[in-house]
C-alpha positions as a Markdown table, in Angstrom:
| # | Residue | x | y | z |
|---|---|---|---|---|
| 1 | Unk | -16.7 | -104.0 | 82.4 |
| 2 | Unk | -13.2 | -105.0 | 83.2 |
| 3 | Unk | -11.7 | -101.6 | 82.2 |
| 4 | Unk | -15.0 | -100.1 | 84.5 |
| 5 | Unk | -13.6 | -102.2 | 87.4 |
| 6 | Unk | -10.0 | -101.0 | 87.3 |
| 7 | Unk | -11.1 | -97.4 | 87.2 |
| 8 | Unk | -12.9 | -98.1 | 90.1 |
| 9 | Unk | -10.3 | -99.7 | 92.0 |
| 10 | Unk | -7.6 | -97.2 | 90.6 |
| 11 | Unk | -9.8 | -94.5 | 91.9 |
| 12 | Unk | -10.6 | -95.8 | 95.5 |
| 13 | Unk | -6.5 | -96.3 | 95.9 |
| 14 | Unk | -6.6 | -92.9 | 95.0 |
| 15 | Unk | -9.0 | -92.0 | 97.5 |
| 16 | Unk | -7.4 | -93.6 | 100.1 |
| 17 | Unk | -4.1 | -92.2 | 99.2 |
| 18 | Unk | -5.8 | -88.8 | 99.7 |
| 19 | Unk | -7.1 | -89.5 | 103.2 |
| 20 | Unk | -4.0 | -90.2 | 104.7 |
| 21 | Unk | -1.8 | -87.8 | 102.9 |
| 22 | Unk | -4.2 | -84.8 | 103.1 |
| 23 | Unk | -4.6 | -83.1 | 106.8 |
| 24 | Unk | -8.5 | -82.0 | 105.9 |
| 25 | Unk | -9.8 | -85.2 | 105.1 |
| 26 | Unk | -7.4 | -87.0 | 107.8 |
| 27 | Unk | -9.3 | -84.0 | 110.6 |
| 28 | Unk | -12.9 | -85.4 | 108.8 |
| 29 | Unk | -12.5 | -88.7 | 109.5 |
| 30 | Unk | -13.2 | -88.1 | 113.6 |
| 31 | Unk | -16.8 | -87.6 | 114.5 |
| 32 | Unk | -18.2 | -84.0 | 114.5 |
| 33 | Unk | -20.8 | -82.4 | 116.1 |
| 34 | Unk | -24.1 | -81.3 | 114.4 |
| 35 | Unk | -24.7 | -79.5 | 112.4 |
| 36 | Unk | -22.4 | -79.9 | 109.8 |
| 37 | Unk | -22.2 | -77.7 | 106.7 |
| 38 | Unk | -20.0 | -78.8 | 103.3 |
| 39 | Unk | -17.5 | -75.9 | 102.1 |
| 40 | Unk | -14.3 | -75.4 | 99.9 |
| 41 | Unk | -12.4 | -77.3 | 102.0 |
| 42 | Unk | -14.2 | -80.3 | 102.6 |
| 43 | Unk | -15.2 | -80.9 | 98.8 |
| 44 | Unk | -12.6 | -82.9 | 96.5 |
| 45 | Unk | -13.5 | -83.5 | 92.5 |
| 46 | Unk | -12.2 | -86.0 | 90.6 |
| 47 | Unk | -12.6 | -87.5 | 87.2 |
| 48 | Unk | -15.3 | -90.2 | 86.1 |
| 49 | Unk | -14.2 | -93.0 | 83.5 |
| 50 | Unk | -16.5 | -91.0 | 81.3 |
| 51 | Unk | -14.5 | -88.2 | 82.4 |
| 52 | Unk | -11.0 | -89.7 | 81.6 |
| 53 | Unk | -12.3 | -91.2 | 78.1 |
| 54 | Unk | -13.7 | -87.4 | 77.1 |
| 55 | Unk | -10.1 | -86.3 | 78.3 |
| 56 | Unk | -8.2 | -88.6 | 76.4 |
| 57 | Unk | -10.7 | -87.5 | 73.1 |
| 58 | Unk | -9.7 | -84.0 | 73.6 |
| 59 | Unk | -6.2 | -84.5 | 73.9 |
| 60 | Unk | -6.3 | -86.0 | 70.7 |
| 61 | Unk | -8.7 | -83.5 | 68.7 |
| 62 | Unk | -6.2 | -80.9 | 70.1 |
| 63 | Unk | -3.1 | -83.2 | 68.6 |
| 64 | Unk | -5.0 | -82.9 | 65.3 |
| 65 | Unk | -6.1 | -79.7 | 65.1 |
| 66 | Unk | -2.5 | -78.4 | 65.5 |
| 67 | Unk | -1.1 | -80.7 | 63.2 |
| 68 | Unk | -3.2 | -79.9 | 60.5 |
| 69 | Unk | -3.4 | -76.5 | 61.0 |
| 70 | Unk | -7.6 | -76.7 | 61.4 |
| 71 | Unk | -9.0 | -74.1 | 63.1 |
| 72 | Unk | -12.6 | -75.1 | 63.2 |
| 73 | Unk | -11.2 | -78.4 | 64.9 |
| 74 | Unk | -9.4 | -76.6 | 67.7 |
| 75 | Unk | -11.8 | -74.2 | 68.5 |
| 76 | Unk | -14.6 | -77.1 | 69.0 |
| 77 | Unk | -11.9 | -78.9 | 71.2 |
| 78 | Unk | -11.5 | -75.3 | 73.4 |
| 79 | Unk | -15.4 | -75.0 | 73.1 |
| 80 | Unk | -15.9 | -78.4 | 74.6 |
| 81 | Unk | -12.9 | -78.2 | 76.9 |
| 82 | Unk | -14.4 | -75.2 | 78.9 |
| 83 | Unk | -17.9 | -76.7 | 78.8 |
| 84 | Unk | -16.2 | -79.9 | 80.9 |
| 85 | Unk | -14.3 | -77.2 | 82.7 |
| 86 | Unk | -17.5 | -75.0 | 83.7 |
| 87 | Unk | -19.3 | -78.5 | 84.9 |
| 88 | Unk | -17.2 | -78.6 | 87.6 |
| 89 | Unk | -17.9 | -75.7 | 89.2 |
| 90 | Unk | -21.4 | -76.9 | 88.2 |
| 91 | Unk | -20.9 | -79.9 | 90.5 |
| 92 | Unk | -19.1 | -78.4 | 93.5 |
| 93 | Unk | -22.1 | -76.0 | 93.9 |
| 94 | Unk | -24.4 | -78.6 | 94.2 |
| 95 | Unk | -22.7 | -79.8 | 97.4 |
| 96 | Unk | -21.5 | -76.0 | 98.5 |
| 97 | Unk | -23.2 | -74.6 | 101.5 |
| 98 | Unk | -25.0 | -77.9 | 102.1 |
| 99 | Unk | -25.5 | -78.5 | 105.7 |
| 100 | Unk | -27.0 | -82.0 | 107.5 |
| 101 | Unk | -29.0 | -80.5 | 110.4 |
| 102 | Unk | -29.8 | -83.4 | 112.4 |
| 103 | Unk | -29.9 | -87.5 | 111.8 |
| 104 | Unk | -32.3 | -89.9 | 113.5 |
| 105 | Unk | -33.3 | -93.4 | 113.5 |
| 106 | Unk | -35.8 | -95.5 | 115.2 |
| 107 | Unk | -34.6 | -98.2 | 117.1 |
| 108 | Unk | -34.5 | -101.5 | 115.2 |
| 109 | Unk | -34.3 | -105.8 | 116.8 |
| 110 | Unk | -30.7 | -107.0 | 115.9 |
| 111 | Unk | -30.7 | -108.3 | 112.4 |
| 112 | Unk | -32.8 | -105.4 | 110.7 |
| 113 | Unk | -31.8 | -102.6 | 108.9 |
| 114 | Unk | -31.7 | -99.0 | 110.7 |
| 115 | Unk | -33.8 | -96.3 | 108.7 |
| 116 | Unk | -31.3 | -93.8 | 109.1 |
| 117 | Unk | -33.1 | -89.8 | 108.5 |
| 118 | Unk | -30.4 | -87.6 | 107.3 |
| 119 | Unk | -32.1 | -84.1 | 107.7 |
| 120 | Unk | -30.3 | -81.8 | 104.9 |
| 121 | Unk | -30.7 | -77.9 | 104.6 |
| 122 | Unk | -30.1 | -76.6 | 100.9 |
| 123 | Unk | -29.7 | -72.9 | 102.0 |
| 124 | Unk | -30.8 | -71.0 | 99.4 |
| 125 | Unk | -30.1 | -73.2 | 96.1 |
| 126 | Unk | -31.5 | -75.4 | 94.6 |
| 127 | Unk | -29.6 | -79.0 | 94.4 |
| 128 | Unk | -29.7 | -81.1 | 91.8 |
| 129 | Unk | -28.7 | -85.3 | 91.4 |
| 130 | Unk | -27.1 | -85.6 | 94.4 |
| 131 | Unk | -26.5 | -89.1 | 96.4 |
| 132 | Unk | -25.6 | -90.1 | 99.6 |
| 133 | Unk | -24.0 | -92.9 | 100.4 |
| 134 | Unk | -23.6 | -95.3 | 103.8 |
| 135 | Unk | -22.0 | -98.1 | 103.9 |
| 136 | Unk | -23.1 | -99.9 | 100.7 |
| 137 | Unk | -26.4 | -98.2 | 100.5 |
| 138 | Unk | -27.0 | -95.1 | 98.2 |
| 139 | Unk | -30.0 | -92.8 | 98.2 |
| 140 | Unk | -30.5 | -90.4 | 95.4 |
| 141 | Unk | -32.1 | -87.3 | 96.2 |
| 142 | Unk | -32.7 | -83.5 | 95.4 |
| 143 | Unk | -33.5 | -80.5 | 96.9 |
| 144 | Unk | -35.8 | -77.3 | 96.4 |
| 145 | Unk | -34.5 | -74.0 | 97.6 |
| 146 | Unk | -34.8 | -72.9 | 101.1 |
| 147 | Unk | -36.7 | -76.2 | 101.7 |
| 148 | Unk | -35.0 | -78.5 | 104.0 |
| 149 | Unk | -35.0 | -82.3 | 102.9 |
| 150 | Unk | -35.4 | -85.5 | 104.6 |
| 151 | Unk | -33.1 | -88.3 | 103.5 |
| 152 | Unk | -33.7 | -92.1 | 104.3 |
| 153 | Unk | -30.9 | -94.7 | 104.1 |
| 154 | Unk | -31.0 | -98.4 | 105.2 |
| 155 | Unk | -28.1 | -99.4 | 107.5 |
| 156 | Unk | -27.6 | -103.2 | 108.4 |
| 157 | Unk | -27.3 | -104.2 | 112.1 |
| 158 | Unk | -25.8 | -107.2 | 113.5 |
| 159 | Unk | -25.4 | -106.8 | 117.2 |
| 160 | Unk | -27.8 | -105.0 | 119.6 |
| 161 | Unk | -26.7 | -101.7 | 121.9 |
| 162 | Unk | -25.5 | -98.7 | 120.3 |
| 163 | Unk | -24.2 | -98.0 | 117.1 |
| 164 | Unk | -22.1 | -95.7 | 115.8 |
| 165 | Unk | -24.0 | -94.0 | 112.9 |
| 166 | Unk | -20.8 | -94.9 | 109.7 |
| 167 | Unk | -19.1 | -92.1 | 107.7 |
| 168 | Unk | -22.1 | -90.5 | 105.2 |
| 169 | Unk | -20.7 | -89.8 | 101.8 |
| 170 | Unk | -21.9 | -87.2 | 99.7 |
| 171 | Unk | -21.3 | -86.9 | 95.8 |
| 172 | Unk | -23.0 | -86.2 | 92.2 |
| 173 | Unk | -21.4 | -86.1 | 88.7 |
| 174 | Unk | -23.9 | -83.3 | 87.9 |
| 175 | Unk | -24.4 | -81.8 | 85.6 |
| 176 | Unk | -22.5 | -84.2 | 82.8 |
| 177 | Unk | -21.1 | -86.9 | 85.0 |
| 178 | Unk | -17.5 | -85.7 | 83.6 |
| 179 | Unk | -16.4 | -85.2 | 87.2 |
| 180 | Unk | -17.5 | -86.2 | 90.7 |
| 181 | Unk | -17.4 | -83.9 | 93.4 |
| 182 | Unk | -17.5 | -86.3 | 96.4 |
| 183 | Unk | -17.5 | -85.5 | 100.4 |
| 184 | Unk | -17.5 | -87.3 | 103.9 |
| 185 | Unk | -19.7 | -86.1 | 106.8 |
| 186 | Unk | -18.8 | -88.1 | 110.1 |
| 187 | Unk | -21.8 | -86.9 | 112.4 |
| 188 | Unk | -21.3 | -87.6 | 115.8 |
| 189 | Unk | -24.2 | -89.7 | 116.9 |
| 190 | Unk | -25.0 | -93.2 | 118.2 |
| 191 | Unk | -28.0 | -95.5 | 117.4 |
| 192 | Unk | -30.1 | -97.7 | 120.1 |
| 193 | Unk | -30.8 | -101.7 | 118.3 |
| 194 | Unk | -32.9 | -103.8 | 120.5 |
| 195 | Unk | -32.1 | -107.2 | 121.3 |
| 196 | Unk | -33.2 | -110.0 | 119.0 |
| 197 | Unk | -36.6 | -111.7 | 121.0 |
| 198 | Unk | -36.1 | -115.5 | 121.0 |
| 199 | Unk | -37.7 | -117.3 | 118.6 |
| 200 | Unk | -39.4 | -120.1 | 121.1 |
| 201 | Unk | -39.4 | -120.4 | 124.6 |
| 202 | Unk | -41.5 | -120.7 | 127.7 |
| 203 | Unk | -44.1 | -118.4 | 128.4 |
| 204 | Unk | -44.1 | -115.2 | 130.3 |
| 205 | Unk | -43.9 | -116.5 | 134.3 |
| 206 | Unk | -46.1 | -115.3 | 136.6 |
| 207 | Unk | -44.7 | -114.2 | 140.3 |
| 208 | Unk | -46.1 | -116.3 | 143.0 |
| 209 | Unk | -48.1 | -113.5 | 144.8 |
| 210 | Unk | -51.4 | -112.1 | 143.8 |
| 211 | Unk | -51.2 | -108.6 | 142.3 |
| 212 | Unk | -55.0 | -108.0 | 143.7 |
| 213 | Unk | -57.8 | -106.8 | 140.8 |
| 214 | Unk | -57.1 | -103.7 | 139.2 |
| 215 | Unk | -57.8 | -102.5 | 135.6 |
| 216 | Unk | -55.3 | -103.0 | 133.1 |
| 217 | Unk | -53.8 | -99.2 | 131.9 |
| 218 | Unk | -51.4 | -98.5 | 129.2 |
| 219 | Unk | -49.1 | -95.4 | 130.3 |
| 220 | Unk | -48.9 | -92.2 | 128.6 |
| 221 | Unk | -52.3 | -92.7 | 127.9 |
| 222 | Unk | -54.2 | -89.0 | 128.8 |
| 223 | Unk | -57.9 | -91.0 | 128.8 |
| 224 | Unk | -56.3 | -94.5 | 130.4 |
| 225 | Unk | -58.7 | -96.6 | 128.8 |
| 226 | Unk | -58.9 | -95.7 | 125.4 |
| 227 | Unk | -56.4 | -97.0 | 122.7 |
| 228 | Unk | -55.7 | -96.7 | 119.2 |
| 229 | Unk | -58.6 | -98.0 | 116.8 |
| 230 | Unk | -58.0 | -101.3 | 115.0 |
| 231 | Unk | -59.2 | -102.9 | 112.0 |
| 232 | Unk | -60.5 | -105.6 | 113.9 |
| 233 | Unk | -62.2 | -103.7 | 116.4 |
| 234 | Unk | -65.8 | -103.8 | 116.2 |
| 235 | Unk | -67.8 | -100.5 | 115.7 |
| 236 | Unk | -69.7 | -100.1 | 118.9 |
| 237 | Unk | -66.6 | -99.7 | 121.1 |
| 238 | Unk | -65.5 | -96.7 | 119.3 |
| 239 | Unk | -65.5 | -93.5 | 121.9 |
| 240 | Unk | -67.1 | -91.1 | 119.5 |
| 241 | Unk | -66.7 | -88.0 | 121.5 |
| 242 | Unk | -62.8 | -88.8 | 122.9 |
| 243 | Unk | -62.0 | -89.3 | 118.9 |
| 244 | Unk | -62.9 | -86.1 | 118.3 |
| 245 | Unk | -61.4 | -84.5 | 120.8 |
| 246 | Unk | -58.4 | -86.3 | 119.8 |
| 247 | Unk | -58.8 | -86.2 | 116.3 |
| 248 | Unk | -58.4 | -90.1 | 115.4 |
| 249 | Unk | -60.4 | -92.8 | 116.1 |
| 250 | Unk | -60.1 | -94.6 | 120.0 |
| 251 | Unk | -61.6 | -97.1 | 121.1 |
| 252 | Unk | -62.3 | -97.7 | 124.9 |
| 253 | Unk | -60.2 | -100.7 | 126.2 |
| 254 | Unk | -62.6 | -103.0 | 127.9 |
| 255 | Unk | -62.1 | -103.8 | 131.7 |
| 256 | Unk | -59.4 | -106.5 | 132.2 |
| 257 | Unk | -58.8 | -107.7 | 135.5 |
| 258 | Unk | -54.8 | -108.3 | 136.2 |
| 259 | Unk | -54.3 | -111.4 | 138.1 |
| 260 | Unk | -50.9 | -112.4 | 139.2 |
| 261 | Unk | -48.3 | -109.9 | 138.3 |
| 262 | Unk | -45.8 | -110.8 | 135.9 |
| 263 | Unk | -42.0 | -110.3 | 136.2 |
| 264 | Unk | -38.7 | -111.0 | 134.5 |
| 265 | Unk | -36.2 | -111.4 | 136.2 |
| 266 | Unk | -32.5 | -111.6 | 134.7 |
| 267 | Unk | -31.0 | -113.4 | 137.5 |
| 268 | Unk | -33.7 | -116.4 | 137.8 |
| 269 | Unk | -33.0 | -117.5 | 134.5 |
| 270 | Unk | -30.6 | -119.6 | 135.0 |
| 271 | Unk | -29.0 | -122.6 | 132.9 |
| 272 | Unk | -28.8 | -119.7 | 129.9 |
| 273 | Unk | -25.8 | -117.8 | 129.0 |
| 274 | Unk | -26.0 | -113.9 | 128.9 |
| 275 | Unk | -26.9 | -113.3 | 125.3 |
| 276 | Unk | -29.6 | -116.1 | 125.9 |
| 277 | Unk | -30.9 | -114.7 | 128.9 |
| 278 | Unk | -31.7 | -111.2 | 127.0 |
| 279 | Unk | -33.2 | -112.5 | 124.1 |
| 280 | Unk | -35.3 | -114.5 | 126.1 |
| 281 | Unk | -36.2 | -111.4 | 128.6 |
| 282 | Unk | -36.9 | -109.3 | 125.1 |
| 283 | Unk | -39.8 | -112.0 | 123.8 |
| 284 | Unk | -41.1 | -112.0 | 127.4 |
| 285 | Unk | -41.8 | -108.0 | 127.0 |
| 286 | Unk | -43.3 | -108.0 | 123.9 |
| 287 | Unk | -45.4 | -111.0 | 125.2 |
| 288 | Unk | -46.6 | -109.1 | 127.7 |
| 289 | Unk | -47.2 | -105.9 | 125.8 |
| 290 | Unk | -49.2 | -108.1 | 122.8 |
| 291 | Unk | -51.6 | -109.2 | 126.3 |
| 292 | Unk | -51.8 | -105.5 | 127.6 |
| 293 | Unk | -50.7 | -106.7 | 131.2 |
| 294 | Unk | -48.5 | -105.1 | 133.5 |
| 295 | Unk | -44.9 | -106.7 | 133.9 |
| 296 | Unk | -42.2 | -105.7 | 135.8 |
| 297 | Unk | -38.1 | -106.4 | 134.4 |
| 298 | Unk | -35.7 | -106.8 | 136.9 |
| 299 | Unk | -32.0 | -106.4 | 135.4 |
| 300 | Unk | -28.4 | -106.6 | 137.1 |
| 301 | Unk | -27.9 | -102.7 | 136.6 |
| 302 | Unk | -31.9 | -101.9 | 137.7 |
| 303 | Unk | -35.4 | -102.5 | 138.0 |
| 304 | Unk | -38.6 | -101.6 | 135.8 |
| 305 | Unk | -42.2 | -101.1 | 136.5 |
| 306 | Unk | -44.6 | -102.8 | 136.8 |
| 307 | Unk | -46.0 | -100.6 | 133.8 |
| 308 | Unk | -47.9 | -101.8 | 130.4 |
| 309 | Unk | -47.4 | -99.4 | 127.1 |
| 310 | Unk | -45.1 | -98.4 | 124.3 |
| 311 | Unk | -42.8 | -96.2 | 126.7 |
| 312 | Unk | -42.6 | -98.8 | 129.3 |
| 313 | Unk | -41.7 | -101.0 | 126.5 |
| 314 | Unk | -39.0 | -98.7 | 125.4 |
| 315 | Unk | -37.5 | -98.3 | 128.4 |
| 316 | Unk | -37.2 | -102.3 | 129.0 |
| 317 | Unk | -35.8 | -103.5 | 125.4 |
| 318 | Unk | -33.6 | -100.2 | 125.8 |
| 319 | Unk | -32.1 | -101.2 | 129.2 |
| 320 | Unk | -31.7 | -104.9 | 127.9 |
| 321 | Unk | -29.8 | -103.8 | 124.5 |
| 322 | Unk | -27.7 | -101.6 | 126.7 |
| 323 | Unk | -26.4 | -104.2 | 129.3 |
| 324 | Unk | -22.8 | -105.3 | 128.8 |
């Protein structure tokens, strides 16, 4: 373990050592534009501990074969060298002509972890033991030919707004783990965290005027009031003919009537400091969404609604994570 452990940390010095000194990884290391395709340039080897032991076993069958005259001995110890030699060429095609097509992410509270989507395209070849790596987090994956490949890593988050997506590192000791051919893609994107709701709090206020009867009406909603079936959801208030249609089961919402309207308004929440005021703002809106009532958010930088449904909802927790 020890000797594992100062391998590691010899080899990470020598990493580093690499990305300042050399001008291809220093250009890497700035954000890029998709797509991004791995080739010659941008893949380094370098030995495993397995690698450096099998080394160091060669160097001394070679010693002793040439001492003692044996050749048997020496030509196992060139047979075996030029095995270890041909697996890394074996290894730096497994990352050649790789290319990350696109990365997503849906938008996570503060505190969760990011599913990050790395969308690879092998080309034609097939890939074998490869990993990618962010942050702490490694995914192991592979890839059929011609068949492009979806690749899910879980980044922490801490804070809300947007985050820089961290350097992705690629590598695999394929096909003998004698060497690891490693790279760094730096994609150029940004990822939206919400604001973490408060915990407790008042409820949702009401503004003092009456928003007259109306029925309640989620947007982006093509029928208006149907909605998504739910387990709890009895039977008899499935719309039979709009699920087929729509090819999954509705149901139809039944008829609410709104009574006052409900609004949030940053600036009348006094007593609060900023962070406070936004997390509080965040549980009001998924308050209101969880009651299927129209609510309207007023911020500093603009105002929302009123509106009720999952895009509505985006666009509030987005423009809270976003304020400064």
């Amino acid at each position: 373990m020890a000797l594992a452990a100062a391998w590691r940390a010899r080899r990470l010095r020598l990493v580093a050592f690499a990305e300042r000194r050399l001008p291809a990884l220093t250009h890497l290391r700035r954000p890029e534009a998709l797509p991004i395709r791995l080739h010659q340039r941008r893949i380094y080897v370098l030995p495993t501990l397995f690698g450096g032991v099998f080394g160091a076993m060669l160097s001394v069958m070679a010693l002793g074969a040439l001492n003692y005259g044996n050749n048997p001995a020496l030509l196992l110890t060139c047979l075996l060298g030029s095995i270890a030699f041909l697996s890394v060429l074996g290894g730096y095609r497994a990352l050649d002509g790789l290319t990350l097509r696109g990365v997503h992410a849906a938008p996570v509270f503060a505190g969760d972890a990011l599913q990050v989507e790395l969308h690879f395209d092998p080309g034609n070849r097939a890939r074998e033991a490869l990993r990618a790596q962010l942050e702490d987090a490694t995914v192991a994956f592979a890839t059929a030919r011609a068949t492009p490949t979806r690749v899910v890593v879980g980044l922490p988050t801490q804070r809300r707004g947007l985050v820089a997506l961290p350097r992705v590192r690629l590598w695999t000791s394929w096909p003998y783990g004698l060497f690891r051919p490693w790279s760094w893609l730096n994609p150029q994107v940004r990822l939206l965290v919400y604001p973490r709701p408060e915990t407790f709090g008042p409820p949702p206020p009401e503004s003092a005027r009456d928003a007259g009867p109306r029925h309640l009406r989620e947007s982006g909603d093509e029928y208006g009031s149907l909605r998504e079936y739910r387990e709890t959801d009895a039977r008899r208030m499935i719309a039979w003919k709009a699920s087929a249609r729509l090819d999954r089961l509705v149901v139809r919402e039944p008829e609410q009537i709104a009574g006052r309207e409900l609004v949030f308004d940053f600036a009348a929440l006094e007593g609060l400091d900023h962070e406070a005021r936004i997390a509080r703002l965040a549980r009001w809106v998924l308050a209101a969404e969880e009651q299927h009532r129209p609510y309207t958010l007023a911020t500093p930088n603009e105002r929302l609604g009123p509106d009720v449904g999952t895009a509505h909802r985006h666009r509030c927790l987005e423009a809270l994570a976003l304020l400064p």
